[in-house]
C-alpha positions in Angstrom: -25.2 -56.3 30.9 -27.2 -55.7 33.5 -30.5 -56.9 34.3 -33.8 -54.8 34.0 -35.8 -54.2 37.8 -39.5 -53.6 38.0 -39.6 -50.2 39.6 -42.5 -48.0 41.1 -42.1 -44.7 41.7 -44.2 -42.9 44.5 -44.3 -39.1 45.4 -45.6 -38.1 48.6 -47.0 -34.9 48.6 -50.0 -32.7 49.5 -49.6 -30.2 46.9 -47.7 -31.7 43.8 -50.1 -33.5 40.8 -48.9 -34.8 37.7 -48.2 -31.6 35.8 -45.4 -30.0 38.0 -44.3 -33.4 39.7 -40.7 -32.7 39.1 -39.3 -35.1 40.8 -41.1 -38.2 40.3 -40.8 -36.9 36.6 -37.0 -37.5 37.7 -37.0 -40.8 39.3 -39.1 -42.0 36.2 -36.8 -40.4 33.9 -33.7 -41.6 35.2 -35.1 -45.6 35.9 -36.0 -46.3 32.0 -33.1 -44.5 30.8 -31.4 -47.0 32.6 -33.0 -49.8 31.3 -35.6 -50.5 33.9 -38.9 -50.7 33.8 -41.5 -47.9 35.5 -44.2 -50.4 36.8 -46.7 -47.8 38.7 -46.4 -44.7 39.8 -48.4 -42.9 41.8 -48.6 -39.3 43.9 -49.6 -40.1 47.6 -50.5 -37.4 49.8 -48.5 -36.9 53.0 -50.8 -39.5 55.4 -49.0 -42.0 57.2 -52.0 -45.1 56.5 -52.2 -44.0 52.8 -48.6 -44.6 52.6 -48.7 -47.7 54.1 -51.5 -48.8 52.4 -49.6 -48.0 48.7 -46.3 -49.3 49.8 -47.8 -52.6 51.2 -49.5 -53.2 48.0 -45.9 -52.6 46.3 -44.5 -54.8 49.0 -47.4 -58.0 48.0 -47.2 -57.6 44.4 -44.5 -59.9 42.6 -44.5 -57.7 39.9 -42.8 -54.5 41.8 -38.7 -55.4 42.7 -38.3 -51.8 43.9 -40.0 -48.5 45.2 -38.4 -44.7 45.3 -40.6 -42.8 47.6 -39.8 -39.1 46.9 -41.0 -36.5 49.7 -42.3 -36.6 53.1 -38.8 -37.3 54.5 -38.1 -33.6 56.8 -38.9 -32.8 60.1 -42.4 -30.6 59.4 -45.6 -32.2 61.1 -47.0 -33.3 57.8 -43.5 -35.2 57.2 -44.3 -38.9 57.5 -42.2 -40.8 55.5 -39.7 -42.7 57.8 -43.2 -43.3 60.1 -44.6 -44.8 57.8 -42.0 -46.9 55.7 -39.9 -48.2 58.5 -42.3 -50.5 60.3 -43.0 -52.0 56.8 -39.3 -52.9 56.3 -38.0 -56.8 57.3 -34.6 -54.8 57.1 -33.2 -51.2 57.0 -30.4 -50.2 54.5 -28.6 -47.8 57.2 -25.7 -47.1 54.7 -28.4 -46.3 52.4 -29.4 -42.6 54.3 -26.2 -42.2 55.7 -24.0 -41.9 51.9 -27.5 -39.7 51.0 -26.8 -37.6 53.9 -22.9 -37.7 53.1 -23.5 -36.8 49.4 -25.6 -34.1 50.4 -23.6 -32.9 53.0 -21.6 -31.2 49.3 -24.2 -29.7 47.8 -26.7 -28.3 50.7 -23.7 -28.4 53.9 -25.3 -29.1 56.7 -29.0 -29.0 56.3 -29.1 -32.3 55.5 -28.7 -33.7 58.9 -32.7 -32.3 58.5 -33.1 -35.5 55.8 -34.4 -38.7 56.9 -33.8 -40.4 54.2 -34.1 -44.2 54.5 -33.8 -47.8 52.6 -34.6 -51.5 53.5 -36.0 -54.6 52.3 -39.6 -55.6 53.1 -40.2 -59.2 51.0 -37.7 -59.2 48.8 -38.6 -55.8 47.4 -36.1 -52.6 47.8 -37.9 -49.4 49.1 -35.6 -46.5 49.1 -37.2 -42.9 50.4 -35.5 -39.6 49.4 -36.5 -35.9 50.0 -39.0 -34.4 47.7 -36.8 -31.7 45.6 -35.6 -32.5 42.4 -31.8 -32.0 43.5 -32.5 -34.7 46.3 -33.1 -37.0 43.8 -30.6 -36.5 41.6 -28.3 -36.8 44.6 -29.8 -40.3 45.4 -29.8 -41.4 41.8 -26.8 -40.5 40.1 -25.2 -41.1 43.8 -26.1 -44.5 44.5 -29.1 -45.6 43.2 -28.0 -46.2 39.4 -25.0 -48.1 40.4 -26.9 -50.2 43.5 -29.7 -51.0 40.8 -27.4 -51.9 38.4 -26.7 -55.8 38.3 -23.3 -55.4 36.8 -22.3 -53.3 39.3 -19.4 -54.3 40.8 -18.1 -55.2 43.8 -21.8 -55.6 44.9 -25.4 -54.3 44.4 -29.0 -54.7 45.3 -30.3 -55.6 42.5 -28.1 -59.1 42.4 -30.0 -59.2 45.8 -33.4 -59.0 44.4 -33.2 -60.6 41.4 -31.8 -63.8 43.2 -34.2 -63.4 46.0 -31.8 -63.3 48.5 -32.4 -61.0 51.7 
């Protein structure tokens, strides 16, 4: 059986709030239905301190094994995602964005190579960042994220990883 992870779910995004926030609706959705536990979650506008700022906190507190970011991952100027994640992580996940971008690659051809979607490990805590629409997270859920979360999973995961605290 697999183990439960403590899971934030963050949505960067200048426009969304709570009522039509589709996607983090998603993320949410789709973490406690597979066992886990939604520990915060939070809608961030698109500013690269403020998502620093909520990320670190993630990143200090014991009590958060993983964040999704959804959003802020394109190439427009308010796009600040990977900017503002990446110094943050101890260590990036490259695989992580390149099977997103292969995944993708089937469902929106080659307008994904305008994703920067992005994973690592900043104190033992998973941070995985994935465009903002709904699709894109299912992509990155049902994808990867479900089986990489899932300590059972075999022949390895992330979550053995966290829960072990081994980095």
């Amino acid at each position: 059986m697999s183990e439960s992870l403590k899971i934030a779910v963050v949505t960067v995004s200048d426009t969304r709030t709570e009522k039509d926030d589709t996607s983090g609706d998603y993320l949410a959705g789709a973490l406690v239905g597979n066992g886990h536990q939604l520990v915060d979650r939070a809608i961030v506008i698109d500013d690269c301190y403020l998502l620093r700022a909520t990320v670190s906190n993630h990143i200090a507190n014991p009590m958060v094994q993983v964040v999704l970011m959804t959003g802020g991952t394109g190439f427009t100027g308010r796009d600040s995602t990977p900017e503002a994640i990446g110094p943050l992580l101890d260590t990036r996940i490259d695989g992580f964005g390149e099977l997103f971008r292969q995944l993708s690659f089937t469902e929106i051809g080659s307008s994904t190579v305008q994703s920067r979607a992005l994973g690592g490990l900043a104190n033992n805590t998973l941070i995985f960042c994935v465009p903002g629409s709904t699709g894109a997270c299912k992509t990155a859920w049902q994808g990867i994220l479900a089986s990489q979360l899932d300590s059972s999973h075999r022949p390895c995961n992330f979550a053995e990883l966290i829960l072990r605290g081994h980095h």
